[in-house]
Z-matrix of the N, CA and C atoms (Angstrom, degrees):
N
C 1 1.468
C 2 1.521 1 109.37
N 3 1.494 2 114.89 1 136.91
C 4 1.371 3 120.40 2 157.82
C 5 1.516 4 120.43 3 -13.13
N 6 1.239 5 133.65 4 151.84
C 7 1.576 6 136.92 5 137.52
C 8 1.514 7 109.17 6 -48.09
N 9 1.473 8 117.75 7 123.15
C 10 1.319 9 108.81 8 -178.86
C 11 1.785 10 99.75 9 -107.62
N 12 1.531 11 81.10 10 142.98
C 13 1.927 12 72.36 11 -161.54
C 14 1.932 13 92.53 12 -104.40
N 15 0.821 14 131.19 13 160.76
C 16 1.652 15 143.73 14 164.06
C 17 1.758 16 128.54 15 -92.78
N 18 1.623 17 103.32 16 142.63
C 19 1.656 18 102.98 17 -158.69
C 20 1.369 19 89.26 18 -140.85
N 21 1.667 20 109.18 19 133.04
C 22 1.157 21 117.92 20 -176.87
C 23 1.576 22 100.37 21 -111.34
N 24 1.325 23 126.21 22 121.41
C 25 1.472 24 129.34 23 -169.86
C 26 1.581 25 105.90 24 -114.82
N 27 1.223 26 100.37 25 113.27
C 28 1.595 27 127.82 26 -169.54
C 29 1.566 28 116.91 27 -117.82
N 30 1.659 29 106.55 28 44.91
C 31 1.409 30 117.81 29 -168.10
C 32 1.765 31 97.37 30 -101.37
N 33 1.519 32 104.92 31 179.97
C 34 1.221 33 110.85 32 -177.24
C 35 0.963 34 129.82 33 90.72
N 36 1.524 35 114.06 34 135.75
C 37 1.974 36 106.18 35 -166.40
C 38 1.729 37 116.35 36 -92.62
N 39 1.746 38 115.83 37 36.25
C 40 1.310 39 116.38 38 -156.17
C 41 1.213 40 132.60 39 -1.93
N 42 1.432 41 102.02 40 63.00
C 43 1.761 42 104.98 41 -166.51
C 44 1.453 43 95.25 42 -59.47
N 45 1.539 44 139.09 43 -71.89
C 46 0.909 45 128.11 44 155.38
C 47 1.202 46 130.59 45 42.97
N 48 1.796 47 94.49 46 -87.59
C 49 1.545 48 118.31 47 -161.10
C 50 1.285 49 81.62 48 -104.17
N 51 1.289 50 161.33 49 87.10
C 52 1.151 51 142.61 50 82.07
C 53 1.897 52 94.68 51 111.99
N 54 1.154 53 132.92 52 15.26
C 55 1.082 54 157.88 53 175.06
C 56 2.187 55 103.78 54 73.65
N 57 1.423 56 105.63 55 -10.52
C 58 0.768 57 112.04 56 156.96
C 59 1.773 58 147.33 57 -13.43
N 60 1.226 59 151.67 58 70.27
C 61 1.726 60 148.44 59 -134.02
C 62 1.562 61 81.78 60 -70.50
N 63 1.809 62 114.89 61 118.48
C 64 0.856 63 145.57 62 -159.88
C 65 1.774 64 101.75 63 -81.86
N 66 1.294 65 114.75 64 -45.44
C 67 1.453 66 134.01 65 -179.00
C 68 1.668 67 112.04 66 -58.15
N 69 1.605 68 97.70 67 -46.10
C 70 1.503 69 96.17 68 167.07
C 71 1.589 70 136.94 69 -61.29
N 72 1.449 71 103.01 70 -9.31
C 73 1.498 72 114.00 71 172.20
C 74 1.242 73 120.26 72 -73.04
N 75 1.309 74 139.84 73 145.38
C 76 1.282 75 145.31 74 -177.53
C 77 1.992 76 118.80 75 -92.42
N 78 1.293 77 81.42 76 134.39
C 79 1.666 78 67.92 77 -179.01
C 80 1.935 79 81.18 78 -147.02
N 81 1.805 80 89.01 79 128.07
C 82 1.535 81 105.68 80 176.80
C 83 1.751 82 111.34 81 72.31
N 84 1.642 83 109.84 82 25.07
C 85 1.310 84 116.08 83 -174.20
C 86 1.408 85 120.16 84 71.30
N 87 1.373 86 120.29 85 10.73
C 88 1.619 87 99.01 86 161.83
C 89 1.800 88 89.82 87 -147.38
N 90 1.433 89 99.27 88 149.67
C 91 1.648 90 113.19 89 177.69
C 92 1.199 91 89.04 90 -57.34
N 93 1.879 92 102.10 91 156.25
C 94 1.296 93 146.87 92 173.04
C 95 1.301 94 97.21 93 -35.52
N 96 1.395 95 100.19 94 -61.16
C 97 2.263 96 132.71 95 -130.63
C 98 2.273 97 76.01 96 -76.29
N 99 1.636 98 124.17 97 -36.60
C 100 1.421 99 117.55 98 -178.03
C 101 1.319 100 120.27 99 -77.88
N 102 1.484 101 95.23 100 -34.60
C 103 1.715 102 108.39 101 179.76
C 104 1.349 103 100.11 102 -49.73
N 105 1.263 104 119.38 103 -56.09
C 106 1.835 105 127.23 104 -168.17
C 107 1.663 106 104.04 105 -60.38
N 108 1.210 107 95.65 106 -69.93
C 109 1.542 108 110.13 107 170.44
C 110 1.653 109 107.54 108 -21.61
N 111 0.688 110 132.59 109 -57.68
C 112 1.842 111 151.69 110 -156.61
C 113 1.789 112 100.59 111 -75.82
N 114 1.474 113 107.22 112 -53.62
C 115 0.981 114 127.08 113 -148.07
C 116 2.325 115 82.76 114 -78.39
N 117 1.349 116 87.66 115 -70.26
C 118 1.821 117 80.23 116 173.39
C 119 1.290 118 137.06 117 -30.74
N 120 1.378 119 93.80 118 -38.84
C 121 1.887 120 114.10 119 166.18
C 122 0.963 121 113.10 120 -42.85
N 123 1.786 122 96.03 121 -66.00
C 124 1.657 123 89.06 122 -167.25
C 125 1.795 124 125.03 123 -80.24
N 126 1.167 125 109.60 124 -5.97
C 127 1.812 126 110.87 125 -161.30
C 128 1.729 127 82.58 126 -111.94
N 129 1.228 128 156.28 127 -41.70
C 130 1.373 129 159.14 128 -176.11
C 131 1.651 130 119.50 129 -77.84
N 132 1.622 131 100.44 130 -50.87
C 133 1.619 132 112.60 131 179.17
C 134 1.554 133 92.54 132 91.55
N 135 1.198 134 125.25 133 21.72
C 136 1.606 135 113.01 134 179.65
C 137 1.978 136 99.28 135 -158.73
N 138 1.556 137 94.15 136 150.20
C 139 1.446 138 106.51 137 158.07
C 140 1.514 139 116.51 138 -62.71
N 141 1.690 140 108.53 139 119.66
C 142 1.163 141 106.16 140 162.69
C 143 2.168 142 126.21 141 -56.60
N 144 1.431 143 85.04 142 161.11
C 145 1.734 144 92.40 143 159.16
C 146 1.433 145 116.04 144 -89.47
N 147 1.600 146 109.84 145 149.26
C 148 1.724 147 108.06 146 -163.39
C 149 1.576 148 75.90 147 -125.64
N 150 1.318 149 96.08 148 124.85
C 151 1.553 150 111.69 149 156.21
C 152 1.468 151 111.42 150 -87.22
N 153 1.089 152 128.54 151 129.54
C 154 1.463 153 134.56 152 173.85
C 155 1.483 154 118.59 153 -167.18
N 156 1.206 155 120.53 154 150.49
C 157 1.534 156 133.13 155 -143.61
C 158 1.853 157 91.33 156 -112.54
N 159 1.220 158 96.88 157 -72.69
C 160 1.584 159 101.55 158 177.92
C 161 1.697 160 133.75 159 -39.30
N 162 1.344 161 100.06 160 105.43
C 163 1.189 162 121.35 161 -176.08
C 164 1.694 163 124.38 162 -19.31
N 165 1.435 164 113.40 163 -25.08
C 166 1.334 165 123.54 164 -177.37
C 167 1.688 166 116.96 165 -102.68
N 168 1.364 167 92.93 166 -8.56
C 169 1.770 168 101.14 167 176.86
C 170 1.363 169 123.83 168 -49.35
N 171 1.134 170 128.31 169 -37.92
C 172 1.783 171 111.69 170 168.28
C 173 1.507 172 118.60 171 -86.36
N 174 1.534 173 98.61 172 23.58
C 175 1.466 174 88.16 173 151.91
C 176 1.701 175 104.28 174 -107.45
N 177 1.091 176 110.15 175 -7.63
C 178 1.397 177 116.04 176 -178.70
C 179 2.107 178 127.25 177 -40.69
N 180 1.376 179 87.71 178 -48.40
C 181 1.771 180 128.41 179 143.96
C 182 0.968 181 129.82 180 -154.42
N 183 1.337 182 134.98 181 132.75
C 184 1.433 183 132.81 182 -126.96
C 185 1.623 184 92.11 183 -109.16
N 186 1.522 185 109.07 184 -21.11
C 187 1.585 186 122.68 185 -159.62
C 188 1.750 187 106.85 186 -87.79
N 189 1.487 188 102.41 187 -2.31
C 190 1.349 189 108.95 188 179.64
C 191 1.577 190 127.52 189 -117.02
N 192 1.188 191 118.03 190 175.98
C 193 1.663 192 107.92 191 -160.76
C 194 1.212 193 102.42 192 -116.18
N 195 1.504 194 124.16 193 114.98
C 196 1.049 195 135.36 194 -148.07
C 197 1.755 196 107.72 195 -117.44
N 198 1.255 197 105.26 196 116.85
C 199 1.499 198 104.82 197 -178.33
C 200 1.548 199 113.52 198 -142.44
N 201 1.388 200 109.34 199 137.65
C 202 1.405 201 119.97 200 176.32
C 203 1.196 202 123.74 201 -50.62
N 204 1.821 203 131.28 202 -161.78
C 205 1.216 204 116.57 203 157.79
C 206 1.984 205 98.80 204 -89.91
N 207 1.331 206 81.16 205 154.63
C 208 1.438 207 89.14 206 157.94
C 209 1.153 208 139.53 207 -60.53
N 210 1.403 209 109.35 208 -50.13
C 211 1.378 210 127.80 209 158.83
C 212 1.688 211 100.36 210 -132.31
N 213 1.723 212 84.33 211 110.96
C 214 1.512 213 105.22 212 -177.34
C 215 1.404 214 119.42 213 -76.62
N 216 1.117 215 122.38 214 125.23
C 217 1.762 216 125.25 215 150.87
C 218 1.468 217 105.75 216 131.06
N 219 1.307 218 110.67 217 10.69
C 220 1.282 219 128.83 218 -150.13
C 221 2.311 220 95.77 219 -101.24
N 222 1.067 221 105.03 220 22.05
C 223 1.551 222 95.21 221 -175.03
C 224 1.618 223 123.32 222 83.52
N 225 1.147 224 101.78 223 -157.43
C 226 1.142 225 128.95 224 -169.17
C 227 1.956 226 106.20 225 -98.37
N 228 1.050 227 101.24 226 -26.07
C 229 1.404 228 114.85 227 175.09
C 230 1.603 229 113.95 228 -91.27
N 231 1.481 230 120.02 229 -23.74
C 232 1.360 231 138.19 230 166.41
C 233 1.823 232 96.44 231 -59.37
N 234 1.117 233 119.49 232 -55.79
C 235 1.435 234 134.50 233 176.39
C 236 1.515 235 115.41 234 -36.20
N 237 1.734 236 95.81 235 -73.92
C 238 1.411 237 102.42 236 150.19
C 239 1.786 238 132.05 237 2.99
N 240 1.843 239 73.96 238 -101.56
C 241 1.036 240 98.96 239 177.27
C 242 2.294 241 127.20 240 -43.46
N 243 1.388 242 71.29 241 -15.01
C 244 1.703 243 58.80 242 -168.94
C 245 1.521 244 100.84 243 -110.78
N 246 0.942 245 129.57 244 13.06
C 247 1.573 246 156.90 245 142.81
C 248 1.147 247 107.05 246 -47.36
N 249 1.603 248 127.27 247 -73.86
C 250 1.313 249 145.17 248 176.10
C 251 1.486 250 113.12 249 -45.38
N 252 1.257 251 114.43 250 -49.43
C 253 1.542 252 122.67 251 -164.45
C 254 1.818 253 93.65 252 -89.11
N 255 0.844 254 100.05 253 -37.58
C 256 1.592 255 97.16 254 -170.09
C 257 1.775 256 133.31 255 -91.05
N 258 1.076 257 90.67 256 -34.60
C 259 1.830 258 112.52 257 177.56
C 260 1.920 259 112.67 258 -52.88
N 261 1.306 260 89.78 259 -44.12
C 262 1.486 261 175.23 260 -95.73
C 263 1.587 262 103.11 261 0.48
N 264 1.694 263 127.22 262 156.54
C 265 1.032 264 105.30 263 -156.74
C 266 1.775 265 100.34 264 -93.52
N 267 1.329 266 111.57 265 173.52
C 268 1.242 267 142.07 266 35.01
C 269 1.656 268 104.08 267 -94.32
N 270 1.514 269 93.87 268 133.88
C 271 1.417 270 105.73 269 -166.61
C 272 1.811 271 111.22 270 -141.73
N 273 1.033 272 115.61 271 135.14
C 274 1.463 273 108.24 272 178.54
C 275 1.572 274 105.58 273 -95.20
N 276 1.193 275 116.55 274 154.01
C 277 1.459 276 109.99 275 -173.42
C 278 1.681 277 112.80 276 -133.52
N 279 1.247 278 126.20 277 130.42
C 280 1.299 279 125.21 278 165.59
C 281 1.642 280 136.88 279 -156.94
N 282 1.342 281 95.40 280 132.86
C 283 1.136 282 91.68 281 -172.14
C 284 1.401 283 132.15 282 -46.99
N 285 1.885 284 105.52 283 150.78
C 286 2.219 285 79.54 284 -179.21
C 287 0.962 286 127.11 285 -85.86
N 288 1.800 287 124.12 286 1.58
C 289 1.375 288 108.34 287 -178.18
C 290 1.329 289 106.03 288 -80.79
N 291 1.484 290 143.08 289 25.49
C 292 1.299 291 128.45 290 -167.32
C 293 1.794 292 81.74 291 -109.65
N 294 1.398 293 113.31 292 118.27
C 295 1.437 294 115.07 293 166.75
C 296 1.509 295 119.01 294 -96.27
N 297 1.238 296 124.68 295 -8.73
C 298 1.509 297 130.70 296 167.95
C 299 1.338 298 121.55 297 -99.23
N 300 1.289 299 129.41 298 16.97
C 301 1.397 300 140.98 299 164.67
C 302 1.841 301 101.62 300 -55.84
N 303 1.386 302 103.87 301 123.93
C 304 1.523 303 111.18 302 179.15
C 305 1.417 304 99.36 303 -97.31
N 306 1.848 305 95.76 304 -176.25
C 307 1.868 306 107.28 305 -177.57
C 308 1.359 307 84.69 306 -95.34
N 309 1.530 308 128.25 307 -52.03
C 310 1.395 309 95.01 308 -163.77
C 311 1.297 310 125.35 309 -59.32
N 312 1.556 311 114.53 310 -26.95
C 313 1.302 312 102.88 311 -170.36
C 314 1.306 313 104.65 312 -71.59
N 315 1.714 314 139.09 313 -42.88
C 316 1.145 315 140.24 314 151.32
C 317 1.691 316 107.58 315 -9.90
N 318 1.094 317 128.98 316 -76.27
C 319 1.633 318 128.90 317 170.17
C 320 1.036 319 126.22 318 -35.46
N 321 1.660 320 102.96 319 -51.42
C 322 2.045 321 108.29 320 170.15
C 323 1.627 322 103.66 321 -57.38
N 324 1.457 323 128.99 322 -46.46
C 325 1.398 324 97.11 323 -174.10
C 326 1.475 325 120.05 324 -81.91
N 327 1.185 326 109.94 325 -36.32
C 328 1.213 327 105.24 326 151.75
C 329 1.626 328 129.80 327 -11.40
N 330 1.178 329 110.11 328 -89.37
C 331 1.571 330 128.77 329 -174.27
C 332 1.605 331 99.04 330 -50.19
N 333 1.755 332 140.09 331 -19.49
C 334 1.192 333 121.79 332 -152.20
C 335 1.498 334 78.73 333 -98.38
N 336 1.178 335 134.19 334 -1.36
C 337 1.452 336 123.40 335 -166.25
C 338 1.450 337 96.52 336 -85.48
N 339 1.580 338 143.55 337 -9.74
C 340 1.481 339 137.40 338 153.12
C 341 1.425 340 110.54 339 -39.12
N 342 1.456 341 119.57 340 -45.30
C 343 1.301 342 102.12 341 176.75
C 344 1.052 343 124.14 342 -135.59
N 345 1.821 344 128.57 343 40.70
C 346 1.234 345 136.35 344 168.87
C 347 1.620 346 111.61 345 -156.50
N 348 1.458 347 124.39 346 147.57
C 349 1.152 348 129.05 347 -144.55
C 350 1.851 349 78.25 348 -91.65
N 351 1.287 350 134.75 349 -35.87
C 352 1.888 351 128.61 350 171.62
C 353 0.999 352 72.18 351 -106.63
N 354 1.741 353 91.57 352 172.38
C 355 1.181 354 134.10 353 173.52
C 356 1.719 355 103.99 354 -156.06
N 357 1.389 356 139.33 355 119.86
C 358 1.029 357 146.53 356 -159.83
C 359 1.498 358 109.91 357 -150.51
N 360 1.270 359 103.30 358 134.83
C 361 1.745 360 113.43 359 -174.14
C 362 1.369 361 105.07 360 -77.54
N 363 1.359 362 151.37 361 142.02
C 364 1.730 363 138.79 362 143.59
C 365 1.280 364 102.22 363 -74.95
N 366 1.651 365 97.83 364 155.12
C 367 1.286 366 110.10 365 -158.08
C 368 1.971 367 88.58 366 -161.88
N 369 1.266 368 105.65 367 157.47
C 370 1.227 369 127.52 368 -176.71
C 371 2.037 370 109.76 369 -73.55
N 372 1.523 371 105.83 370 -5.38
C 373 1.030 372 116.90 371 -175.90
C 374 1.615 373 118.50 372 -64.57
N 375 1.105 374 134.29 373 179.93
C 376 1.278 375 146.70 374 -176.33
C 377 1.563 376 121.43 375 -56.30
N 378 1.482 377 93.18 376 -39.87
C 379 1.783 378 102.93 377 171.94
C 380 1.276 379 99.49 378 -121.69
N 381 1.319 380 120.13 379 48.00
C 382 1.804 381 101.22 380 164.96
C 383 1.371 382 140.85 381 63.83
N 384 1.382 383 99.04 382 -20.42
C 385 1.380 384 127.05 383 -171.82
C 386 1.482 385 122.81 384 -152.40
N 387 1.575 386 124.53 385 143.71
C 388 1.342 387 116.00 386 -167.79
C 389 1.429 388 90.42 387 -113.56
N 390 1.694 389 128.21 388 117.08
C 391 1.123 390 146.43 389 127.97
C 392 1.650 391 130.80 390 -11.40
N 393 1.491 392 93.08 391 -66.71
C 394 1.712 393 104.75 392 179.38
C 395 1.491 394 98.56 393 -91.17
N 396 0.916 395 131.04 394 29.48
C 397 1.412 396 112.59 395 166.83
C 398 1.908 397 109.52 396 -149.27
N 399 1.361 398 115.94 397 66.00
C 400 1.490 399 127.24 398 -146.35
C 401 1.225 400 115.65 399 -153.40
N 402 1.167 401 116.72 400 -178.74
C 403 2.039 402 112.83 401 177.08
C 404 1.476 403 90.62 402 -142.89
N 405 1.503 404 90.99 403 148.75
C 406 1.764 405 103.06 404 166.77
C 407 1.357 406 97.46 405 -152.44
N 408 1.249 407 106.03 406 155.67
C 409 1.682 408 131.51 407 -170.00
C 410 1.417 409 91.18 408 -106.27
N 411 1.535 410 104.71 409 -179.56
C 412 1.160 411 111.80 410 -156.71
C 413 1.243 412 116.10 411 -102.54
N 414 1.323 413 109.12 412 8.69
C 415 2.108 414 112.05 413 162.51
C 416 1.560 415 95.83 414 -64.75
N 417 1.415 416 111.55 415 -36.58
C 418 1.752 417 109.61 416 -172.42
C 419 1.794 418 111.71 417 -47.77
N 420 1.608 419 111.41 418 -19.46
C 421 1.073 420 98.33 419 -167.95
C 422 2.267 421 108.08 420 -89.12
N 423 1.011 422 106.98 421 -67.09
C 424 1.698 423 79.65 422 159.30
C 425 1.514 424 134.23 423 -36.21
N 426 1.246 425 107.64 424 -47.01
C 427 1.483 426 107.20 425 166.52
C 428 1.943 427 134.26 426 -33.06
N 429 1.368 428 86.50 427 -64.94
C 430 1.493 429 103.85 428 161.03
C 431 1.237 430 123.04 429 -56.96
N 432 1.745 431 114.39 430 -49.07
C 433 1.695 432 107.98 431 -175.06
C 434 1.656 433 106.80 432 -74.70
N 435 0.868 434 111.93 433 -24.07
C 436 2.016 435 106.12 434 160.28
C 437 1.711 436 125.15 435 -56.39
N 438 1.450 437 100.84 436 -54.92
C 439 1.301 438 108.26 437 166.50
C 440 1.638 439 115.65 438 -60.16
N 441 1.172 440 116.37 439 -37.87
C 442 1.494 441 116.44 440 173.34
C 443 1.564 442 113.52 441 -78.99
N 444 1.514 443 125.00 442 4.39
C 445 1.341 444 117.45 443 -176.09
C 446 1.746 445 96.60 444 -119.11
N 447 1.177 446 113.34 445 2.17
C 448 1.542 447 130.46 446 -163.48
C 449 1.718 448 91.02 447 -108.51
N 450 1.674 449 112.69 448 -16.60
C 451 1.467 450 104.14 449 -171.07
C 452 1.602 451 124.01 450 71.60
N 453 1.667 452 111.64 451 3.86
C 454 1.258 453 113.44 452 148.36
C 455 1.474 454 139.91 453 -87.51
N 456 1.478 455 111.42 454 113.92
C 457 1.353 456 124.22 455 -162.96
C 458 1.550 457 131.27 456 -94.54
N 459 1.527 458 99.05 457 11.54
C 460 1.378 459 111.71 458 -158.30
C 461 1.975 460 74.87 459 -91.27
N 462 1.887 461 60.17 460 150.34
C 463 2.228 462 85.51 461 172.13
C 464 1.467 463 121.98 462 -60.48
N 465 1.631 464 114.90 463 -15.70
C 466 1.613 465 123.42 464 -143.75
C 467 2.039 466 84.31 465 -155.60
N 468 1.670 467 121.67 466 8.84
C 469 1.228 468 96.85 467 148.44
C 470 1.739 469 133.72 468 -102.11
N 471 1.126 470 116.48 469 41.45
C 472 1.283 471 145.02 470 169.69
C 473 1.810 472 91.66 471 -86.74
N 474 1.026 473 110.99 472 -90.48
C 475 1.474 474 136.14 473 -143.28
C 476 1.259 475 112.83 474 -17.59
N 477 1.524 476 127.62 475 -31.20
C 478 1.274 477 125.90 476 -173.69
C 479 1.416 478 119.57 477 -67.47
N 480 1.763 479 101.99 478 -23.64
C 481 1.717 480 104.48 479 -167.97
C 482 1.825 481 93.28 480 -98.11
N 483 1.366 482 118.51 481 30.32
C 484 1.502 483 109.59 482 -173.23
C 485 1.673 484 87.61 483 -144.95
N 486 1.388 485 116.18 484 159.09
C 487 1.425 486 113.58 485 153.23
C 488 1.434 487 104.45 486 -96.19
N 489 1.674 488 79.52 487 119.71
C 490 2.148 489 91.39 488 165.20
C 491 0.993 490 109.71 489 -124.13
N 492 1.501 491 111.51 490 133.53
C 493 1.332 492 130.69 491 174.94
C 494 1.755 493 121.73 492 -83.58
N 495 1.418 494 99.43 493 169.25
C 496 1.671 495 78.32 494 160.94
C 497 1.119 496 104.28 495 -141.71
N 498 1.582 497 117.75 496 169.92
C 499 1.547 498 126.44 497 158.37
C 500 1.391 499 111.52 498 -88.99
N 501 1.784 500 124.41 499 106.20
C 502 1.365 501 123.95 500 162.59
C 503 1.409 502 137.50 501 -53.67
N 504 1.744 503 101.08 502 139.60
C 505 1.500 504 89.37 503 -153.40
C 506 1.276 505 125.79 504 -61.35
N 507 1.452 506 110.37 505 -17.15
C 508 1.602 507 118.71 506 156.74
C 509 1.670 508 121.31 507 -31.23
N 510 1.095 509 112.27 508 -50.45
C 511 1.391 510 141.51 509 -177.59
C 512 1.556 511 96.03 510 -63.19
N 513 1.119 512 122.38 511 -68.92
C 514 1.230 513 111.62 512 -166.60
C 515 1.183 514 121.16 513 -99.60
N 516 1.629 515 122.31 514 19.63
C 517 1.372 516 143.00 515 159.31
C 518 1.757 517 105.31 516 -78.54
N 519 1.380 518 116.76 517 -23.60
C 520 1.245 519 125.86 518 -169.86
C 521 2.147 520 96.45 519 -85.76
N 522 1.056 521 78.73 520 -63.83
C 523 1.971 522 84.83 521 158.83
C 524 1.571 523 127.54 522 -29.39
N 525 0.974 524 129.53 523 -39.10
C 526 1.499 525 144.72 524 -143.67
C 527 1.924 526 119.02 525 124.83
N 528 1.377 527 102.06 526 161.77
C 529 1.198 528 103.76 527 -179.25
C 530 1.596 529 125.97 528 -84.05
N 531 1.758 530 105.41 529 104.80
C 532 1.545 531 112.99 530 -173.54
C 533 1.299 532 124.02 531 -3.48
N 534 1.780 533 114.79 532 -50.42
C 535 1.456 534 127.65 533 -141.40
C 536 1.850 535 87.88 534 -87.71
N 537 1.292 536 118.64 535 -42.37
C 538 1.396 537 126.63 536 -178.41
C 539 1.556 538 109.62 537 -86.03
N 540 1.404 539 143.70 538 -18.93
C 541 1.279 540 145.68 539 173.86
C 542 1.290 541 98.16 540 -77.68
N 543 1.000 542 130.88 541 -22.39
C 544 1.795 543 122.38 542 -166.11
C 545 1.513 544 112.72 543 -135.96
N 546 1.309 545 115.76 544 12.01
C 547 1.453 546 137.37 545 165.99
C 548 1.500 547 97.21 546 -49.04
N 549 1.550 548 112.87 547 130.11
C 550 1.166 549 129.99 548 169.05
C 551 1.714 550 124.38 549 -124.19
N 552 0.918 551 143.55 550 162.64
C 553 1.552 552 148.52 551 -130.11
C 554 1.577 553 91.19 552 -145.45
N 555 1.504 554 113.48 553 72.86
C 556 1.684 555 116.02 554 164.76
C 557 1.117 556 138.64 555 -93.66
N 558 1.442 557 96.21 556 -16.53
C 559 1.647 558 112.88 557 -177.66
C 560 1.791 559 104.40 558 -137.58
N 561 1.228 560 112.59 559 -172.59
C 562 1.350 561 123.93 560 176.16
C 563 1.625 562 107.04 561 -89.29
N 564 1.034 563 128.05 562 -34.26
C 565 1.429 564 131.85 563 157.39
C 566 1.548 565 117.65 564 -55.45
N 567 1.061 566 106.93 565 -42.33
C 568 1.532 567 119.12 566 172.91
C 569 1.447 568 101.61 567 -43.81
N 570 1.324 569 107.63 568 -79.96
C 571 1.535 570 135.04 569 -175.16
C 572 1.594 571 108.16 570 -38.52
N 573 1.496 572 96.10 571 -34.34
C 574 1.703 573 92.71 572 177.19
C 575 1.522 574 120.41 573 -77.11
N 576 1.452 575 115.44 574 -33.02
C 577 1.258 576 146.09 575 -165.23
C 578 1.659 577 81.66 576 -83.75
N 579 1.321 578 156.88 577 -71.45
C 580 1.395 579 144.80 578 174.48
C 581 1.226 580 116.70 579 -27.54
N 582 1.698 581 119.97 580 -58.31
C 583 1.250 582 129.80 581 -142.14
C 584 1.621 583 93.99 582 -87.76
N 585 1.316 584 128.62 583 -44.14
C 586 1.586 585 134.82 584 132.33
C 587 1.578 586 117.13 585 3.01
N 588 1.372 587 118.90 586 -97.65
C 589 1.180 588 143.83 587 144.08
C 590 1.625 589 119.00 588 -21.16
């Protein structure tokens, strides 16, 4: 299998959080944006790529490779997408407010990319599946720029023109616990409820 390289996606206007860069917050004494950082190290052997829009981001870490969207304004799937094209993929991707993202699980998606162009964890979440926290190979990258020229913006409306697999939640109940592996940082309560945790 390919080198799978890692993408830290730092999109979004945290209206939420107070417009505030959500990644830069600390939870358990070290920012989000290091926790991830750390975590790529160890399950990849390499510094991820940080997708980020905001003008001040490579000072964010100076040691990392910092790239916009490609085609900006385009979501969370714009993010994606420029992950894929750029990292270049096979690439695992995740968002930074998730501060409990592990290496192994980093490895599990990883490794499913031998035999599927995604690879996506299930999760108790809203769609079944976590988007920002996943791997896609590099059929994902035509895939996506169709769906994005079609004006579909969903994270998971690609998937049909790709084989995506998933990781069952069994599988990744064995990993750590779903609700805390894929914990995300939306609010200031959130952030408290992490740093807690």
């Amino acid at each position: 299998m390919a080198r799978v390289a890692g993408a830290i996606l730092a999109g979004g206007g945290a209206t939420r959080f107070g417009g505030r860069p959500k990644g830069l917050e600390q939870v358990g004494g070290a920012r989000i944006l290091d926790r991830l950082v750390d975590v790529f190290a160890e399950a990849l052997g390499a510094a991820p790529l940080l997708v980020a829009n905001a003008p001040d981001a490579p000072a964010w870490r100076p040691d990392l490779r910092v790239l916009a969207d490609v085609r900006p304004g385009l979501g969370s799937l714009g993010g994606i997408y420029t992950a894929v094209v750029e990292a270049p993929a096979p690439v695992v991707c995740v968002a930074w407010d998730m501060p409990f993202v592990t290496p192994v699980l980093v490895r599990a998606l990883a490794a499913g990319l031998a035999e599927w162009d995604a690879f996506l964890p299930e999760s108790d979440g809203r769609r079944g599946v976590e988007p920002l926290c996943a791997a896609y190979g590099s059929a994902c990258g035509p895939a996506i720029a169709a769906a994005l020229d079609a004006g579909d913006l969903r994270a998971i409306g690609f998937h049909g023109a790709v084989r995506a697999g998933r990781l069952p939640l069994e599988a990744v109940r064995r990993l750590g616990d779903p609700a805390r592996l894929f914990f995300n940082v939306n609010t200031a309560d959130d952030l408290a409820r992490a740093d807690a945790l």
